[in-house]
C-alpha positions in Angstrom: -4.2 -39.8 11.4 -1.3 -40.3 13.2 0.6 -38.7 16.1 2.7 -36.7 14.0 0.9 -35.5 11.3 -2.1 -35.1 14.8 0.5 -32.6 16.1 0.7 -30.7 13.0 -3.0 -30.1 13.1 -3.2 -28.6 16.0 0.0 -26.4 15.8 -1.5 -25.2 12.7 -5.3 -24.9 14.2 -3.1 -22.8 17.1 -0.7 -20.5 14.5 -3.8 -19.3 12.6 -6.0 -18.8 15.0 -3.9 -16.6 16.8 -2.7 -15.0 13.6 -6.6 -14.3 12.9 -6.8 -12.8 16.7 -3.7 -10.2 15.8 -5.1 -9.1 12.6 -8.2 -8.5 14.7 -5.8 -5.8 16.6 -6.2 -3.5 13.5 -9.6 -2.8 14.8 -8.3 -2.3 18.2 -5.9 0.4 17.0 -8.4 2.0 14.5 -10.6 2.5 17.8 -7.9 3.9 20.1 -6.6 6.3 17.6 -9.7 7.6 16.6 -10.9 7.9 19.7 -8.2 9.6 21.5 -8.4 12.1 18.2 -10.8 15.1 17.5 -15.0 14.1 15.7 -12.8 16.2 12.5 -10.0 13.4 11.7 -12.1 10.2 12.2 -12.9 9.5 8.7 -8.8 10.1 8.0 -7.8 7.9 11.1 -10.2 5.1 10.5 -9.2 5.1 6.4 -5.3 4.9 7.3 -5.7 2.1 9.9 -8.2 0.2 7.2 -5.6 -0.1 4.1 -2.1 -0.1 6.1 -3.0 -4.0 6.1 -4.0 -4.3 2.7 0.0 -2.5 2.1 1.2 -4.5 4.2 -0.2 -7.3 3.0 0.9 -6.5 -0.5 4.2 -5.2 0.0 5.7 -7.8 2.6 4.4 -10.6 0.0 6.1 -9.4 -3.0 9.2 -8.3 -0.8 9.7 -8.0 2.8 9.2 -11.8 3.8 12.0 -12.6 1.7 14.3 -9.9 3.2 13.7 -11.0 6.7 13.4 -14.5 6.3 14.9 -15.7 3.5 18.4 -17.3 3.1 20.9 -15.2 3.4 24.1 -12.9 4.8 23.7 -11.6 8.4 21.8 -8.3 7.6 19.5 -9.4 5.4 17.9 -12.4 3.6 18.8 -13.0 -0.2 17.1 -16.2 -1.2 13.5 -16.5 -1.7 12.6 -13.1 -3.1 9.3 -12.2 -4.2 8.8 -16.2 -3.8 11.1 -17.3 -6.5 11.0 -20.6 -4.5 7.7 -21.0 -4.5 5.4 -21.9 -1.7 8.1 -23.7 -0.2 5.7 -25.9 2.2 6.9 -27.8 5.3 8.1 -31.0 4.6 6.2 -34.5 5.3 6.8 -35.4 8.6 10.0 -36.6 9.7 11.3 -35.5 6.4 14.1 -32.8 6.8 13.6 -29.0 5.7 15.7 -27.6 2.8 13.8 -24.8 1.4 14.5 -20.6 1.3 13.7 -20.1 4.6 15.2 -22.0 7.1 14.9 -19.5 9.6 11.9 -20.6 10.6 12.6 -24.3 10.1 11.8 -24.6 14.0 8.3 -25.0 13.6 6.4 -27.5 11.6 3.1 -25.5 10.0 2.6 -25.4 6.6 4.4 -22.5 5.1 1.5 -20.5 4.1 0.4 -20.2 7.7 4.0 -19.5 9.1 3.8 -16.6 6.3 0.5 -15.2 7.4 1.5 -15.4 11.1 4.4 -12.9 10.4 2.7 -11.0 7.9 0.5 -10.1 11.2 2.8 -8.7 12.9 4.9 -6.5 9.9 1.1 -4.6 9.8 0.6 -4.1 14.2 4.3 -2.0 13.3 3.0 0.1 10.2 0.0 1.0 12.0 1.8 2.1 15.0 2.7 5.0 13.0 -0.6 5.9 12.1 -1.4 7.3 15.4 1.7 9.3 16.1 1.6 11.3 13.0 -2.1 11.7 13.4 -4.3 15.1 12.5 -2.3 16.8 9.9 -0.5 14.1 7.5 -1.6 14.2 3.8 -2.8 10.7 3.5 -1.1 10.1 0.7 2.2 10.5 2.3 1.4 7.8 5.0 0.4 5.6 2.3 3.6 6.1 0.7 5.5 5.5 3.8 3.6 2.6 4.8 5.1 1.0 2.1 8.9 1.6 2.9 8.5 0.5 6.5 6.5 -3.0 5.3 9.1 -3.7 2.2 12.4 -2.4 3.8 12.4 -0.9 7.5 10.9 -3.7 9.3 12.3 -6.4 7.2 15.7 -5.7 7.3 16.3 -4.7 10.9 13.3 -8.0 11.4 16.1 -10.4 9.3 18.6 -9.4 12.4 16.7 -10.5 15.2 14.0 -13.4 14.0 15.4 -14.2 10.4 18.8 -15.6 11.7 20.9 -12.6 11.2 23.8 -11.1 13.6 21.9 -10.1 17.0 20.3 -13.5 16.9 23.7 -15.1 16.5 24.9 -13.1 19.4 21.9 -14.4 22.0 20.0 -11.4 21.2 16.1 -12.4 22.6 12.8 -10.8 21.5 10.2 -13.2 21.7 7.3 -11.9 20.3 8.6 -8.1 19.0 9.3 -5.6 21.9 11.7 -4.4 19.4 11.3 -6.0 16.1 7.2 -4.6 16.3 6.7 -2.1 18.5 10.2 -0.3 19.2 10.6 -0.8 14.8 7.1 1.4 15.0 8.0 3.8 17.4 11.2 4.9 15.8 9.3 5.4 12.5 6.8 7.7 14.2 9.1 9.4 16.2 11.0 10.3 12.5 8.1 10.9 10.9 6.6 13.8 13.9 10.0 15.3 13.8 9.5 15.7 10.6 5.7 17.2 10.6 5.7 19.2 13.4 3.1 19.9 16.2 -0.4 20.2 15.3 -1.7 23.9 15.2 -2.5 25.2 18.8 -0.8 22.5 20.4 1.6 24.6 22.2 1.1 27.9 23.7 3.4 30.9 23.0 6.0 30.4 25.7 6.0 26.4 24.9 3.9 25.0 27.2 1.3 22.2 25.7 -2.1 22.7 25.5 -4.2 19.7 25.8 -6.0 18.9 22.9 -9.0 16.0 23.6 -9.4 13.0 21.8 -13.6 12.8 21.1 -15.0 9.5 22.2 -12.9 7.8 25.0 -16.0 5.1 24.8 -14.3 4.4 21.3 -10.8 4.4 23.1 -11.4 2.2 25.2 -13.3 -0.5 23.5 -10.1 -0.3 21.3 -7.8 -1.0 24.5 -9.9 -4.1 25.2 -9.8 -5.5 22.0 -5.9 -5.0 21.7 -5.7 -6.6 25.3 -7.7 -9.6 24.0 -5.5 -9.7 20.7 -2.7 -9.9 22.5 -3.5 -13.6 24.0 -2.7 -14.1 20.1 0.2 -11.8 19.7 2.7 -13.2 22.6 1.3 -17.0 23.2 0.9 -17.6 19.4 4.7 -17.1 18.9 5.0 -19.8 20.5 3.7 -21.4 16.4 2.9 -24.7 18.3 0.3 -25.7 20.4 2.6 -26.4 23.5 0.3 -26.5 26.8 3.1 -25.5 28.9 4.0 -22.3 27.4 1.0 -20.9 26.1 -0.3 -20.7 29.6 2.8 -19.3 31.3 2.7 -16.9 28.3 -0.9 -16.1 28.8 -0.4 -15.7 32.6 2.9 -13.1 32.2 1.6 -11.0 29.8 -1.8 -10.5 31.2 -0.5 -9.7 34.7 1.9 -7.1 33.4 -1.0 -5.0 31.9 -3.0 -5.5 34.8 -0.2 -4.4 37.2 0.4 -1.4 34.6 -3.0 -0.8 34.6 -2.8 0.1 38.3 0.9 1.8 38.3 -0.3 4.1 35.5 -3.6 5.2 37.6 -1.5 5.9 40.2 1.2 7.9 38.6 -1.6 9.7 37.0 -3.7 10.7 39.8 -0.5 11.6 41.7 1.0 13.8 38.9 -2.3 15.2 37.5 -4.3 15.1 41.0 -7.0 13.0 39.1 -6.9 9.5 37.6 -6.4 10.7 33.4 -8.3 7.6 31.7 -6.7 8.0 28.5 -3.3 7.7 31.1 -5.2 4.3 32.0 -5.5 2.9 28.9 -2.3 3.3 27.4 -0.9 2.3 30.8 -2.6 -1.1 29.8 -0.6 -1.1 26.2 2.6 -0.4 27.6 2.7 -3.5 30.1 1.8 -5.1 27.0 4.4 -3.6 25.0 6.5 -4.1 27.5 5.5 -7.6 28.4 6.2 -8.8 24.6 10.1 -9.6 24.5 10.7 -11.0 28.0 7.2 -12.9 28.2 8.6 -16.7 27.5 11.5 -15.9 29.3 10.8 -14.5 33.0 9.1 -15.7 36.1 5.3 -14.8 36.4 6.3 -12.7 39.8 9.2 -10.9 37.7 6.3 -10.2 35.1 4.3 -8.3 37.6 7.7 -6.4 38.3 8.1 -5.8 34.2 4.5 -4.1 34.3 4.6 -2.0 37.3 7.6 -0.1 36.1 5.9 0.1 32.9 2.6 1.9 33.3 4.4 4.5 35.3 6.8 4.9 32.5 4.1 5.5 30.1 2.7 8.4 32.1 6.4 10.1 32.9 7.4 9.8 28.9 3.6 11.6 28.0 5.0 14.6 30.1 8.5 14.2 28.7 7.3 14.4 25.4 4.9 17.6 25.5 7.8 19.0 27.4 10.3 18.8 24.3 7.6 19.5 22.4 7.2 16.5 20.5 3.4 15.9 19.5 2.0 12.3 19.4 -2.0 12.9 19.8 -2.3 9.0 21.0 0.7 8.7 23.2 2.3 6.0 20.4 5.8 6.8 21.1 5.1 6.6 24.9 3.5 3.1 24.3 5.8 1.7 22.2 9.0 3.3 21.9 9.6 3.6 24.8 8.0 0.5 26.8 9.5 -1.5 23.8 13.0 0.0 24.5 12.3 -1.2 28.2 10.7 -4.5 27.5 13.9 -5.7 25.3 15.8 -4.4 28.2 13.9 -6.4 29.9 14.7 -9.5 29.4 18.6 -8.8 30.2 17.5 -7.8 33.6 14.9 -10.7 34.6 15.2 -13.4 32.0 15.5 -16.9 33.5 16.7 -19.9 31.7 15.1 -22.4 34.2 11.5 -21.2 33.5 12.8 -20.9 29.3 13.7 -24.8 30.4 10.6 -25.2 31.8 7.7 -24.8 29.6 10.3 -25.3 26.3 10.9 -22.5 24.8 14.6 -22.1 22.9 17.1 -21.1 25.5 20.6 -22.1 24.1 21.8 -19.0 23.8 19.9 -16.9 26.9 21.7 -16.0 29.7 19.7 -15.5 33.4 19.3 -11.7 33.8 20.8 -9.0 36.0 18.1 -9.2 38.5 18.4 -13.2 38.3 22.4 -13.5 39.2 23.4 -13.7 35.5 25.5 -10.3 35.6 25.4 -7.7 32.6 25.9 -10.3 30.2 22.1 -10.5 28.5 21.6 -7.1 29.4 25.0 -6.1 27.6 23.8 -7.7 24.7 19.9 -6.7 24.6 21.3 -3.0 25.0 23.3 -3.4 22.0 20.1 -4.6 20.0 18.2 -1.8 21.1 20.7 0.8 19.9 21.5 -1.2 16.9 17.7 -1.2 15.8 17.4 2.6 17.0 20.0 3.5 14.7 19.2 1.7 11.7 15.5 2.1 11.9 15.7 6.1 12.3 17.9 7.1 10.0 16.3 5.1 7.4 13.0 6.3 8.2 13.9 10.2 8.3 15.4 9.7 5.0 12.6 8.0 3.3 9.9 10.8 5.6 12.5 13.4 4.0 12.6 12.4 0.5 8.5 11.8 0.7 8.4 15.3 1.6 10.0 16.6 -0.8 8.3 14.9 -3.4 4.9 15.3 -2.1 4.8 17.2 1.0 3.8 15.5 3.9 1.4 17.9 5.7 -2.0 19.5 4.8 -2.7 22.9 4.5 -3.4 25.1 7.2 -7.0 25.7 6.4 -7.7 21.7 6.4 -6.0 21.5 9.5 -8.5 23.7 11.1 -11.6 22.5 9.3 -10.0 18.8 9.6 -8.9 15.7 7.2 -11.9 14.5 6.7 -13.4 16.9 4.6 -10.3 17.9 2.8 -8.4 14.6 2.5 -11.3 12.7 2.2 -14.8 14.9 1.2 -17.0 12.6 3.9 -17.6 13.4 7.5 -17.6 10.2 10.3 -20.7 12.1 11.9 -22.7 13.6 9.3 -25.5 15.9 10.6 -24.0 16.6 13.7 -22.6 19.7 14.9 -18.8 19.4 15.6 -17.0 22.1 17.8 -13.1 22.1 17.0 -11.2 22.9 19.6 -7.5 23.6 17.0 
């Protein structure tokens, strides 16, 4: 074999495995969600986390990989629909690429595993939803929904930023999808609970939230640990090459911003709640990740630390904000990944750092040092109008397609199976058969 085709190998040994290690992040979420949720919902929780891949799977095949990365105009791709090109592999080596996608020309896998590497990532942002809307949705109606943000949401506002539309042609950066993944999720949710409603009991007369506890924090927080592994796959595999240098300054910037979240969200927590909340803890974790995602190739591993600090004691402070507007998100979704992936987009305007893009090889034509770095406002000017560009898009296509869902099929259960809880009326089953289960509304 020879050097080149050697190199190809291994980038696409590196691409799938790390593919392989964010589909294993469906498991992760499943466990936090159900976790953080009441002994009555599991069966409902664990059901919508299990087939939002097999949607996703389906749905971005037939149509959303096109959209995003297909050939096209600068909103959305045109060419390669539902793969009227075919498989469209990567060329021999040192053969050049012509096919439907070009937008990811850049790297040299096989085009089966560049499609299953992004496929990955379309399913981490439908099942961010799941959580948010978690404990009175008719399951249908997620399902439903699921599809729209797979086939449409995520791929059109995805073409922008990764599939060479107009915020990538303007220096717009999101390396591995502070904005294109989580922030794309979060907006959804956020739609989607304005939509629904609080969950019976939550708040008291006068407004003020009650807390309502999620029944196995064990389950929680295996579910952190496995998304904190996955992640080694989610930022350093976007990398889709086996390059030495940047995997390991990836690795190294995103695992010390959810370590140093980890520690500012403990703090905030026992400060603001006089005792260390762990379900504070663990989402602290996910929002350095979160927040860690878009600048991660881009910023010095001491500016990462920075990234993370501010981050786990945003999480906490966004948890109050939201109970006190009265906005329900049993998990803290919106928290996690709204709003760290608003700040981690921001991010990268206010710390990136061409040298260290130089450095380990990552694409840096376009970047512009940060704020914090003597660049000026000029990334920052331009991440900020990504963020609000995404924001608006994303939202007002999802509260259209939550309100035109519910009035077609309603999109929450009946009071009484609220209270007795979707598992026995969305789904006839119970996750803990035999034993006796005390619902606290």
């Amino acid at each position: 074999m020879d050097a080149g085709s050697l190199k190809i190998a291994l980038d696409t040994m590196w691409v799938l495995l790390t593919a392989f290690l964010v589909f294993f992040m469906n498991l992760g979420f499943a466990m936090v969600e159900s976790g953080l949720c009441r002994a009555k919902n599991t069966v409902n929780i664990l059901a919508k986390n299990f087939i939002v891949f097999a949607i996703s799977s389906v749905a971005y095949w037939i149509l959303g990989f096109g959209l995003m990365y297909g050939n096209g105009n600068p909103l959305v791709g045109t060419e390669g629909l539902l793969f009227a090109a075919g498989a469209d592999n990567s060329p021999a080596v040192g053969e050049a690429y012509s096919g439907a996608y070009s937008a990811l020309s850049w790297t040299g896998v096989p085009f089966w595993a560049k499609f299953f590497f992004q496929l990955v990532f379309c399913g981490t942002a439908a099942t961010i939803v799941s959580g948010a809307v978690a404990e009175r949705i008719k399951f249908g109606s997620f399902l439903v929904f699921s599809v729209v943000i797979c086939s449409l949401i995520y791929p059109f506002a995805g073409h922008w930023i990764w599939g060479g539309g107009w915020l990538a042609s303007m220096g717009f950066f999101d390396f591995a999808g502070s904005s294109v993944v989580h922030s794309i999720g979060g907006w959804c949710a956020l739609a989607g609970i304005l939509l629904l409603g609080p969950r019976l009991g939550k708040y008291k007369n006068g407004g003020a939230p009650k807390p309502i506890y999620g029944h196995n924090l064990s389950m929680a927080t295996l579910g952190v640990f496995i998304l904190w592994f996955g992640w080694f796959g989610f930022n350093p595999g976007s990398t889709m090459a086996a390059n030495p240098a940047a995997i390991s300054h990836i690795a190294m910037t995103t695992n010390l911003a959810a370590a140093m979240a980890v520690l500012s969200a403990t703090a905030m927590s026992w400060i603001l709640q006089k005792k260390p909340d762990l379900s504070m803890i663990l989402n602290g974790c996910l929002a350095g990740l979160v927040a860690i995602t878009a600048p991660c190739a881009f910023v010095s591993v001491g500016s990462s630390a920075v990234i993370g600090l501010v981050a786990g004691a945003l999480v906490v402070l966004a948890v109050f904000l939201f109970d006190k507007i009265r906005i329900d998100d049993p998990v803290g979704a919106l928290s996690v990944h709204l709003v760290n992936g608003v700040f981690g987009t921001l991010a990268v305007g206010l710390f990136a750092d061409k040298s260290v893009a130089a450095a380990i090889g990552t694409d840096s034509s376009l970047l512009s040092d940060g704020l914090f770095v003597g660049g000026g406002f000029g990334q920052l000017g331009v991440q900020a109008l990504g963020v609000a560009a995404v924001a608006a898009f994303v939202f007002a296509v999802a509260i259209a397609a939550w309100a035109i869902i519910k009035a077609v099929m309603g999109l929450r259960v009946t009071k009484e199976e609220e209270v007795a809880g979707l598992d026995i009326g969305e789904h006839g089953i119970e996750a803990y058969s035999g034993f006796q289960i005390f619902s606290n509304m």
